[in-house]
GUTOR-51224 format. One record per residue: chain; x, y, z of N, C-alpha, C in turn. Coordinates in steps of 0.001 Angstrom, whole numbers. Atoms other than C-alpha are relative to their C-alpha. Layout:
BEGIN
 chaine    n_c1    n_c2    n_c3   ca_c1   ca_c2   ca_c3    c_c1    c_c2    c_c3
      A       X       Y       Z       X       Y       Z       X       Y       Z
...
//
This chain:
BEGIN
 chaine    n_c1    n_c2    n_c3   ca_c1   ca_c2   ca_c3    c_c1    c_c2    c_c3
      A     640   -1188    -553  111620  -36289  -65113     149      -5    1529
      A    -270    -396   -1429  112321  -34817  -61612   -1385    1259     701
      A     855    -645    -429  109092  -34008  -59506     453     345    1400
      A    -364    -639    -964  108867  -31802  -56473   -1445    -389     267
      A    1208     122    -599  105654  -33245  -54358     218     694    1565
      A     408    -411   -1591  104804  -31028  -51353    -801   -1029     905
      A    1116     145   -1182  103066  -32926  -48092     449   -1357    -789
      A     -78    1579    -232  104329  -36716  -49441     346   -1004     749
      A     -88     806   -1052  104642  -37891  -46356   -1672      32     496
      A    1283     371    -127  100652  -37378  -45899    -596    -762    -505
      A     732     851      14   97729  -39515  -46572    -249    -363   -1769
      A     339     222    1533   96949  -38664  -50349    1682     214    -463
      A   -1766     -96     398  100987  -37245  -50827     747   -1368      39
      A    -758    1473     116  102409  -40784  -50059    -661    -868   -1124
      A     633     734     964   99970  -42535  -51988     369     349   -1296
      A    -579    -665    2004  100791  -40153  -55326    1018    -437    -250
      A   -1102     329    -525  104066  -40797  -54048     633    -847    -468
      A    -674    1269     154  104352  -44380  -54337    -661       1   -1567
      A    1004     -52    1334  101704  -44365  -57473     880     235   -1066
      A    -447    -832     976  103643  -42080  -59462    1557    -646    -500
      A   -1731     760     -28  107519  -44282  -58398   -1066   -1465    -897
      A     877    1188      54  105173  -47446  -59479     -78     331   -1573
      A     748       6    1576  104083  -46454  -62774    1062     881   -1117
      A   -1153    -546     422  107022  -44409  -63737    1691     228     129
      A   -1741     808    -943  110341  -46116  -62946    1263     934    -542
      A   -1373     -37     507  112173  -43676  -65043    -109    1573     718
      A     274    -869   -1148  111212  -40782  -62724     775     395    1509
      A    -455    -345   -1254  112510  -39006  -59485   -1055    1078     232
      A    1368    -782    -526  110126  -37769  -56705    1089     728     607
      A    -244    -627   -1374  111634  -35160  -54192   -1051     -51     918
      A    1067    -241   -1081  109423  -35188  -51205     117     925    1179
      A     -68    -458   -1363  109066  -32272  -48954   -1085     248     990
      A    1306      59    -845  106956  -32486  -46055     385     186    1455
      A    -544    -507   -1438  106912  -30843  -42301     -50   -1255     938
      A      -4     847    -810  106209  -33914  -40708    -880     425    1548
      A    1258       7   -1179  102937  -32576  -38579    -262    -994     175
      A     765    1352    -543  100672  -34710  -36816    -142    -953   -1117
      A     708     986     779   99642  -36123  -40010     577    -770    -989
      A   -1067     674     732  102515  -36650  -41969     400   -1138     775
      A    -180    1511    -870  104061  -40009  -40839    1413    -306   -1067
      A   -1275    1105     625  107844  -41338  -42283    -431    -939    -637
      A     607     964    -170  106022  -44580  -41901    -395    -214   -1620
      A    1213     106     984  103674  -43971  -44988    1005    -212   -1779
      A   -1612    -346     795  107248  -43203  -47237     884   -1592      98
      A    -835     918    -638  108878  -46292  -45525     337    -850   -1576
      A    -559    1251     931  111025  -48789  -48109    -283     952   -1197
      A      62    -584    1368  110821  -46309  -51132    1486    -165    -393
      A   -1880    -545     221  114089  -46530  -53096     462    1493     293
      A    -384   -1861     -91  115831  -43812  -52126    1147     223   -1024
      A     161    -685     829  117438  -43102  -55167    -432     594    -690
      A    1271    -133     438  114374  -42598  -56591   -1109    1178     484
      A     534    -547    -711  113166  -41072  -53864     459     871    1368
      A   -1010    -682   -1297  114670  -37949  -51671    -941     469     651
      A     989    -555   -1227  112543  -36989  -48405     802    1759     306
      A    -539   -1663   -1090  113426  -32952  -47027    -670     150     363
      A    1250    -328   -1158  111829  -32380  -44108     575    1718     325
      A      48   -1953     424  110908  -28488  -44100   -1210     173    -476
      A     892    -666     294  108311  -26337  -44350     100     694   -1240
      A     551   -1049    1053  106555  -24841  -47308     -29    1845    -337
      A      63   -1209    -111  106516  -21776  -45756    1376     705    -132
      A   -1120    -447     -71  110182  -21403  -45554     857     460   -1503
      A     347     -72    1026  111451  -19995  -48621    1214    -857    -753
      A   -1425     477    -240  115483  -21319  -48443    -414   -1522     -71
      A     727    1294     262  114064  -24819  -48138    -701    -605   -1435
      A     769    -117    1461  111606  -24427  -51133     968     121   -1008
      A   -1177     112     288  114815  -23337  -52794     272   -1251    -520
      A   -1008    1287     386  116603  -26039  -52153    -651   -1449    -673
      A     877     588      89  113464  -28630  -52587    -220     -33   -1680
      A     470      85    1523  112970  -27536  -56501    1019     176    -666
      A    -641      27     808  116116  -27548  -57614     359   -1141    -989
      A     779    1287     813  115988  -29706  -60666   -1003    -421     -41
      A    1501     869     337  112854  -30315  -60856    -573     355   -1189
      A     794    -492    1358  110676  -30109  -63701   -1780     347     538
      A    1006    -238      93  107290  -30279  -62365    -425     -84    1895
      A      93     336    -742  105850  -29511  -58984   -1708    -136     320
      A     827     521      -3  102865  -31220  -57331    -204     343    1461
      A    -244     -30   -1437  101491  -29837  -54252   -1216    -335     354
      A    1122     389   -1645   99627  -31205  -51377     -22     207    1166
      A    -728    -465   -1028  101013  -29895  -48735   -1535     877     594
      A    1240    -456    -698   97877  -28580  -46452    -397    -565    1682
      A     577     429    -811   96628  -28369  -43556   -1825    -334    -141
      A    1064     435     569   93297  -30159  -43753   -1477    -924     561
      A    1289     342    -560   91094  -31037  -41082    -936     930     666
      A    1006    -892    -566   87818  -29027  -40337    -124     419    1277
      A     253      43   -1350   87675  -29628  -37085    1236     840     723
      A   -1339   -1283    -558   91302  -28286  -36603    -482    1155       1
      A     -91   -1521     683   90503  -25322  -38524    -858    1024    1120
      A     956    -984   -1124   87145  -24428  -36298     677     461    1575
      A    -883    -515   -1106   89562  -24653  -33121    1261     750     165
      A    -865    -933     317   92260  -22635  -34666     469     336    -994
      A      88      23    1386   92304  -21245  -38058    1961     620    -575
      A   -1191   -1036     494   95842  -19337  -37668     699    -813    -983
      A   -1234     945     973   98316  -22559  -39492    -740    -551    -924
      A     700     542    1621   95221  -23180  -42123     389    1169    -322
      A    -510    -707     605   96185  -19832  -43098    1308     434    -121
      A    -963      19     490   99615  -20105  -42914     623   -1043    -733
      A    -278    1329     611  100178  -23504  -44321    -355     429   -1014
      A     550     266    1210   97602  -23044  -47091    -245    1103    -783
      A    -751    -899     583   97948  -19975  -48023    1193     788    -637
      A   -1136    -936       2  100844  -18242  -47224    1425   -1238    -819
      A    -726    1206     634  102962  -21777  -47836    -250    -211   -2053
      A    -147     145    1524  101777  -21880  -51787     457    1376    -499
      A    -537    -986     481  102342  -18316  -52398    1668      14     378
      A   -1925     416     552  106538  -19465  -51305     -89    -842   -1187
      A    -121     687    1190  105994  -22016  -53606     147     431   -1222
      A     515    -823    1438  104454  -19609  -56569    1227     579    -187
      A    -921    -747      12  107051  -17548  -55735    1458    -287    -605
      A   -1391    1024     400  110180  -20157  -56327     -59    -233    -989
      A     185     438    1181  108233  -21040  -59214     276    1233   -1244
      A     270   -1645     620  107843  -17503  -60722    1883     235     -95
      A   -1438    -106     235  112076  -17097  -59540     580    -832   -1301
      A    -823     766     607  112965  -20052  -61683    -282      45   -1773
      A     227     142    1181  111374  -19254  -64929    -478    -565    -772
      A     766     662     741  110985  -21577  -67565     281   -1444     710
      A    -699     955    -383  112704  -24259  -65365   -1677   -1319     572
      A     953     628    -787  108973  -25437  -63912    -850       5   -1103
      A    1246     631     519  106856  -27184  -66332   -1556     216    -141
      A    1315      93    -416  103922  -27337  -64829     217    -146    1647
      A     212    -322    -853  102603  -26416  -61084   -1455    -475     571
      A    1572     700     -95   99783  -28658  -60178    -629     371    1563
      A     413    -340   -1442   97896  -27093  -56835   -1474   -1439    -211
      A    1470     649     -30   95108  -30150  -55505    -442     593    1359
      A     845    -842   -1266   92603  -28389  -53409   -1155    -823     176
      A    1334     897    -968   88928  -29800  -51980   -1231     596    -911
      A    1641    -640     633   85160  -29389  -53258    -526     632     934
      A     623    -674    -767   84846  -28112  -50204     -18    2280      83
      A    -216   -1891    -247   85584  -24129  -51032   -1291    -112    -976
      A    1262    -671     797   82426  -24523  -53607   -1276     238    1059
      A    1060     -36    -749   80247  -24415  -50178    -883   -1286     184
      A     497    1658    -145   77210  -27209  -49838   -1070    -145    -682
      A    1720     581     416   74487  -29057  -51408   -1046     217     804
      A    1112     477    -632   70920  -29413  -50451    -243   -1614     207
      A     355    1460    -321   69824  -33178  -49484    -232    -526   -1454
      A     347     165     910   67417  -32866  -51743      41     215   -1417
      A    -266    -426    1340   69043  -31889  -54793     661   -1076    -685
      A   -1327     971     521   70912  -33774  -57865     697    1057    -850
      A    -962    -699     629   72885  -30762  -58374    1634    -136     388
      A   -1487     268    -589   76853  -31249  -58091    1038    1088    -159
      A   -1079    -771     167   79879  -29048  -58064     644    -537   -1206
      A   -1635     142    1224   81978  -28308  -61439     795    1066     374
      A   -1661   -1290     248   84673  -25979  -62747    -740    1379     109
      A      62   -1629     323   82358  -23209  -63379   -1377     455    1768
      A     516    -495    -636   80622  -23426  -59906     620    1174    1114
      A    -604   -1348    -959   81114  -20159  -57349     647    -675    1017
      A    -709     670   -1629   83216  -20504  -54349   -1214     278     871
      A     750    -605   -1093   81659  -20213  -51322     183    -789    1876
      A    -106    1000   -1161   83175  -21636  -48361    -453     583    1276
      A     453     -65   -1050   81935  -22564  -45166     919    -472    1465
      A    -882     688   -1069   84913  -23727  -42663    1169     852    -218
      A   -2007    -797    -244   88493  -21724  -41763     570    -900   -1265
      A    -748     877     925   89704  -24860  -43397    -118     179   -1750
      A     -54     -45     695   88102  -24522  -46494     -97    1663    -784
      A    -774   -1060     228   88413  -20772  -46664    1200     334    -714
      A   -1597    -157       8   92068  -21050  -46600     492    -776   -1036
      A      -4     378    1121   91519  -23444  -49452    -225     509   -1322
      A     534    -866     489   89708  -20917  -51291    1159    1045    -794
      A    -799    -959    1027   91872  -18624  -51447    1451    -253    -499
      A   -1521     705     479   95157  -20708  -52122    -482    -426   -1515
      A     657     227    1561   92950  -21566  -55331     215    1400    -681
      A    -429   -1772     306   92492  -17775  -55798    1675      21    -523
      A   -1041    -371      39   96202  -17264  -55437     590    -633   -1007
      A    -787     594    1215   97756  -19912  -58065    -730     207    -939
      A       7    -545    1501   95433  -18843  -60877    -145    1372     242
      A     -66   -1687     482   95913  -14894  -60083    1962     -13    -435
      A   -1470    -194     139  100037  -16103  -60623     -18    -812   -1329
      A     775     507    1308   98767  -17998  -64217    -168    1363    -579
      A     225   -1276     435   96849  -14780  -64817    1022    1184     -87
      A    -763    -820    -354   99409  -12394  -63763    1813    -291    -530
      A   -1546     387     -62  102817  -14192  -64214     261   -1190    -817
      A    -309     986    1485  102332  -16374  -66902     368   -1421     220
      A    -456    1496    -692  102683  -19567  -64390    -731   -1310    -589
      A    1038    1565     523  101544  -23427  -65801    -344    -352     856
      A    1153     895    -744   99267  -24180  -63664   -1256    -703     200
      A    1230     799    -126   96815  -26372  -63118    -856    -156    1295
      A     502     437   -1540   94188  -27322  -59833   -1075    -611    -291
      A    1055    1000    -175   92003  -29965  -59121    -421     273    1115
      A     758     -60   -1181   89332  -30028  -56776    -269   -1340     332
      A     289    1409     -46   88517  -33745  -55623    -772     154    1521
      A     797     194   -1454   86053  -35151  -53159     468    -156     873
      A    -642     606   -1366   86402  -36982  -49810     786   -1052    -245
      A   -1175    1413     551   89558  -39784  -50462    -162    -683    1358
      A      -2    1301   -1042   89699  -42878  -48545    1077   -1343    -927
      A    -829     865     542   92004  -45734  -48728    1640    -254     870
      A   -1707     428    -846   95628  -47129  -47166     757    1603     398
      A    -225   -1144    -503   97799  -44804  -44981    -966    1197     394
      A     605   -1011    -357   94721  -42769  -44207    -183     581    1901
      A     -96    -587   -1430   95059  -40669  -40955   -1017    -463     829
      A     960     501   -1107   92768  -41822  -37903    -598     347     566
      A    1229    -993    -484   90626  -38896  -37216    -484     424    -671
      A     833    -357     569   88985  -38683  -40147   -1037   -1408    -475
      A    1118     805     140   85558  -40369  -41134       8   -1817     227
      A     -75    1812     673   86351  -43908  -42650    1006    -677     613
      A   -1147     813    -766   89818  -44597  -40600    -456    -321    1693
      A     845    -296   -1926   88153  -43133  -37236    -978   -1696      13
      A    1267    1367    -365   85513  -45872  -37602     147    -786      92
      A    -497    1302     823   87209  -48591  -39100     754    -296    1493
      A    -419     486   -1635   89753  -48584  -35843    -773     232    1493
      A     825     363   -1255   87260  -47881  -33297    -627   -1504      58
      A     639    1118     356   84950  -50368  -34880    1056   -1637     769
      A    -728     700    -340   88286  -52915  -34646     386     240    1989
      A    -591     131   -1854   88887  -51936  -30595   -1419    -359     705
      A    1544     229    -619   84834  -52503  -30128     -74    1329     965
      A     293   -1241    -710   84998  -48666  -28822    -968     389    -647
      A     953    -420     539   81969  -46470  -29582     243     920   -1804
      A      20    -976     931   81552  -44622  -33330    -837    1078     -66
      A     582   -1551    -142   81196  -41036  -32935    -865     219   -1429
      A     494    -753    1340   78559  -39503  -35796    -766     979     465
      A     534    -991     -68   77993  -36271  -36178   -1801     216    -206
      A    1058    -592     222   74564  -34716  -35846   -1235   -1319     168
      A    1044    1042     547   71746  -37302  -37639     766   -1004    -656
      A    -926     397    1005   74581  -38850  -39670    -671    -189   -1742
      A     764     250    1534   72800  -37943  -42899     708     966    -921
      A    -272    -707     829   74990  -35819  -44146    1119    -662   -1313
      A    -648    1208    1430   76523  -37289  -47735    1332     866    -462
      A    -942    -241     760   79854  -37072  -49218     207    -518   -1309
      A    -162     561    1717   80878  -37832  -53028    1375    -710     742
      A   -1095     743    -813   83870  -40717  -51635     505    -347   -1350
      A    -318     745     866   86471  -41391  -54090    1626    -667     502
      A    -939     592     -92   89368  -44109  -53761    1234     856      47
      A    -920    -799     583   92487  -42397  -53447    1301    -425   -1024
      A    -279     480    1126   93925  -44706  -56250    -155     540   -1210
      A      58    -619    1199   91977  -43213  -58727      27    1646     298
      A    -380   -1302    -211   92375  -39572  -57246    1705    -283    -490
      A   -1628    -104     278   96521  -40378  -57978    -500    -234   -1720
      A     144     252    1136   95407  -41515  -61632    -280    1102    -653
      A     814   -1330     357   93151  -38196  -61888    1120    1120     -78
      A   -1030   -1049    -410   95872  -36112  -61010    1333    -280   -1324
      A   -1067     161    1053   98348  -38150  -63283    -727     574   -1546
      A     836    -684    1308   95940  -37449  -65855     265    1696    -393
      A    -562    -963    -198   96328  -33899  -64876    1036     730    -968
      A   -1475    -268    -168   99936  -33788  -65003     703     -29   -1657
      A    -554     643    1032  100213  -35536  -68230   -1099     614   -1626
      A     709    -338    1198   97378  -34176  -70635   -1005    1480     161
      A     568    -452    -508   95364  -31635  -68515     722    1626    -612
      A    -319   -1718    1274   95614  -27694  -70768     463    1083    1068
      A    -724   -1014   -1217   97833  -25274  -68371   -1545    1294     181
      A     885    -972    -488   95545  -22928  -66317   -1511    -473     -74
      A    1469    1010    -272   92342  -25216  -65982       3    -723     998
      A     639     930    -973   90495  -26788  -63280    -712   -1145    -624
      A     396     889     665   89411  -29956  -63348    -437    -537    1568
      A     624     187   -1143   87037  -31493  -60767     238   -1561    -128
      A     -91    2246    -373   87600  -35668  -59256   -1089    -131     877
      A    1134    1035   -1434   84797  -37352  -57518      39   -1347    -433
      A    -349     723    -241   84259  -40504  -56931   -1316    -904    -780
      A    1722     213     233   80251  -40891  -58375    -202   -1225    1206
      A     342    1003    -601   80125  -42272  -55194    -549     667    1379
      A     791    -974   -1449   77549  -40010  -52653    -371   -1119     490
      A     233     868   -1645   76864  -41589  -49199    -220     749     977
      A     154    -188   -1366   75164  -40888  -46198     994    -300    1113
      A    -410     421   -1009   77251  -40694  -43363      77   -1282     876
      A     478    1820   -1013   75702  -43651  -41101    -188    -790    -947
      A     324    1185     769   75421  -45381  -44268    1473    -962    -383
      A    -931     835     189   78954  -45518  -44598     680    -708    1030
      A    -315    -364   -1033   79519  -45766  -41008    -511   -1874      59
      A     543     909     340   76839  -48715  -41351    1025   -1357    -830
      A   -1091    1257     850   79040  -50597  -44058     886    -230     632
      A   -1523     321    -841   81857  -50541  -42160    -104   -1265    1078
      A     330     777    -958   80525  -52190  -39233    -626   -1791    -579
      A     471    1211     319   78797  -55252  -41856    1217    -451     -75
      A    -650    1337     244   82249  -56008  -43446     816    -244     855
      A    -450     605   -1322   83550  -56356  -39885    -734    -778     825
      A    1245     954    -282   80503  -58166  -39012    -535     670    1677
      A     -67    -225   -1160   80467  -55646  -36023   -1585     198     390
      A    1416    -395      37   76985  -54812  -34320    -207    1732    -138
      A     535   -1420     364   75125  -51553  -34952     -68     992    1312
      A     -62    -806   -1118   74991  -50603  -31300    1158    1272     209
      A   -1213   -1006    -314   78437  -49285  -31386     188    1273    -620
      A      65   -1753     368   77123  -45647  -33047    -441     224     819
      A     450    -669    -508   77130  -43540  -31201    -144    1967    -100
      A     213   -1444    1018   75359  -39670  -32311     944    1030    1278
      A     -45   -1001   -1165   77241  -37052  -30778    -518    1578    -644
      A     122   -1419     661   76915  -33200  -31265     456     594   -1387
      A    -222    -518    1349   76991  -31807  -34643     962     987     222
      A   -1410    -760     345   80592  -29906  -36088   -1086    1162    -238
      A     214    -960     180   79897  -26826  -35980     106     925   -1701
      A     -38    -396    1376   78817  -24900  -39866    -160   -1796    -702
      A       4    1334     670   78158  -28773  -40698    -596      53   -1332
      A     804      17    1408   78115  -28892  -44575    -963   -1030    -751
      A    1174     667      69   74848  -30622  -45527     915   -1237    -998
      A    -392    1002    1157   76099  -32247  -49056     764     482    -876
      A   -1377    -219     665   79464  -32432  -51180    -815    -856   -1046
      A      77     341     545   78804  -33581  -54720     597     717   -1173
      A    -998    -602    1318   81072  -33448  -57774    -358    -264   -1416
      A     354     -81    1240   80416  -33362  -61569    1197     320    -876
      A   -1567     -97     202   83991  -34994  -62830    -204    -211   -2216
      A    -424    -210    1528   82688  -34745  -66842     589     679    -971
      A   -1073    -801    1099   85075  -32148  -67958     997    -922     239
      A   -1745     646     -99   88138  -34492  -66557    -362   -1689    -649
      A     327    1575     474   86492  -37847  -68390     -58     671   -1633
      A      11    -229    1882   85975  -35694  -71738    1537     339    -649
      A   -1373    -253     621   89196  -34088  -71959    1050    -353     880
      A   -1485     738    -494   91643  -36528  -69970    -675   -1171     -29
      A     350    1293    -121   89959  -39445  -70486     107    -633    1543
      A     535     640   -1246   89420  -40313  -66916    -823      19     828
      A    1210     297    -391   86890  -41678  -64822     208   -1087    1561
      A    -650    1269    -908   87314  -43665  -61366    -237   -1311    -615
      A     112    1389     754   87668  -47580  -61776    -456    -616    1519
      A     313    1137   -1116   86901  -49024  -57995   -1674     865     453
      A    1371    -279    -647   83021  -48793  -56520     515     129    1430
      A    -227    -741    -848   82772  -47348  -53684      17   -1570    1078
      A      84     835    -864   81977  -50785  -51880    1334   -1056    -353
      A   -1500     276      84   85144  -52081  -53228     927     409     646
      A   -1015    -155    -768   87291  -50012  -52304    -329     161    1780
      A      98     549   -1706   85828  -49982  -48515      45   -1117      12
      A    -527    1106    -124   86539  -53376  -48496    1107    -207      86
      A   -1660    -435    -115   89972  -52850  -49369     397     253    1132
      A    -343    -966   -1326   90142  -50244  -47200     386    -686    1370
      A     -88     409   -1206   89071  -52013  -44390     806   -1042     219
      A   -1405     968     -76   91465  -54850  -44871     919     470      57
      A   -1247    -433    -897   94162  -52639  -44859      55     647     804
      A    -159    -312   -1559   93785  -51342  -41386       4   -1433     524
      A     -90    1418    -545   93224  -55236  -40585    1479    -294     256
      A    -974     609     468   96242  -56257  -42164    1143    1221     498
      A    -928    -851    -497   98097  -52898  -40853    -313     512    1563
      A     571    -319   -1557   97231  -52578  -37094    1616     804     771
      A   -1116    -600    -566  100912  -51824  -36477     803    1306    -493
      A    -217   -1375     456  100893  -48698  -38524    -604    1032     903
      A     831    -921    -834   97727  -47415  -37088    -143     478    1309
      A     335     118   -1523   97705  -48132  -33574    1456    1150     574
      A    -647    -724    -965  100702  -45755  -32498    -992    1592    -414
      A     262   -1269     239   99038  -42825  -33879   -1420     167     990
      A    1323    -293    -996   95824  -43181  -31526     197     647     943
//
């Protein structure tokens, strides 16, 4: 089988990446990815490359896309732009990336017929809007959208868009929503990497607001499993939600970080709250454990352990990107 992964030069895209060459040797990935800030070669590095062809090119382009799915059987996209903070300082390339970029995709897919399998879009829990603190209610399949960030807007409606081309055009598609991922190759301005290498330079750790606001954190090991699950048993034109059953306070995880570095606690430091700061993310992954049999396998204090060993053990990945 010949897959087409959008964005596998990013954080969760490399990881599927290697996951997917790893567990299925009789497989070919294509990988196309623009190679923004966040993409990285690096993350790709030593893949067979028979196995494994890189095209660097945009999503948005359509000649590229083209050329990117020819032969393929199934494509897998991740391709996004995907940090909040971007989005609030300029929303224009979350809506052309994450929008306008899957509707070329749909589009190539829709040209080619029966040639595309299956069309797996993974999007965020963040377009269902936010929890209360005090609640133990979580996001499923059948909760409303309701986003609160450019970023997850633009997520929103790229969800919208691949099941109105399902509905409309008779496309196999599938989309997952998944929590916050953490784990190897993860970029260095978000939560758990940010900390982890400050923490390691003994610079201060920024936290938003009170740092009480909780995420559902899941490994991005078993997010590649969830997805294979997906790919492999998951009923065309269904959502299927990944978390991690692993909610956390902010400073709590912020906190852990700093024990299994044995660092002191001084080094938080609160700054000003993100602007639209969503209180609480929580997911409710029992439709994708009843009918795909899966379920994460690492605790959340596991895999930060991991984690944090591989930024230890990789200092010469991380450190140019600071």
């Amino acid at each position: 089988m010949r897959l087409l992964v959008t964005g596998g030069a990013g954080f969760i895209g490399s990881n599927f990446v290697r996951y997917w060459l790893t567990n299925h040797p009789e497989d070919t990935v294509v990988n196309l990815d623009a190679l923004t800030y966040a993409g990285n070669p690096e993350n790709v590095r030593g893949l067979d490359a028979d196995r494994h062809i890189f095209i660097h090119g945009n999503i948005c382009d359509a000649e590229t896309v083209q050329r990117a799915m020819e032969g393929c059987d199934i494509v897998v996209h991740f391709a996004a732009e995907s940090h909040v903070d971007r989005s609030i300082d300029g929303a224009r390339i979350f809506l052309e990336t994450n929008v306008l970029g899957t509707h070329t995709l749909l589009e190539e897919v829709k040209r080619r017929g029966d040639q595309i399998k299956r069309f797996h879009h993974i999007s965020t829990d963040e377009v269902f809007g936010a929890l209360p603190l005090d609640s133990s209610e979580r996001f499923s399949e059948d909760t409303p959208y309701d986003p609160r960030s450019p970023y997850s807007a633009s997520k929103a409606a790229s969800d919208h868009t691949v099941r109105s081309y399902f509905h409309t055009h008779g496309l196999p598609v599938t989309i997952s929503n998944c929590s916050n991922n953490y784990g190897a190759y993860h970029f260095p301005e978000k939560l758990i990497p940010l900390m982890i290498t400050n923490a390691l330079r003994d610079i201060p750790l920024p936290v938003y607001g009170d740092g009480k606001n909780v995420r559902d954190w899941i490994h991005v090991d078993d997010h590649c499993a969830g997805i294979e699950a997906v790919l492999l048993h998951g009923k065309i034109g269904e959502t299927y939600c990944l978390g991690g059953n692993a909610e956390r306070a902010n400073i709590d995880v912020v906190k852990g970080i700093l024990a299994i570095l044995g660092k002191s606690e001084s080094l938080i430091q609160y700054v000003e709250d993100r602007k639209g700061h969503d209180r609480r993310y929580a997911i409710d992954a029992s439709k994708a454990k009843a009918e795909l049999g899966w379920e994460p396998s690492k605790t959340f204090e596991q895999g930060l352990t991991e984690t944090v060993q591989w930024f230890i053990d990789n200092e010469p990945w991380w450190k140019p990107l600071l």
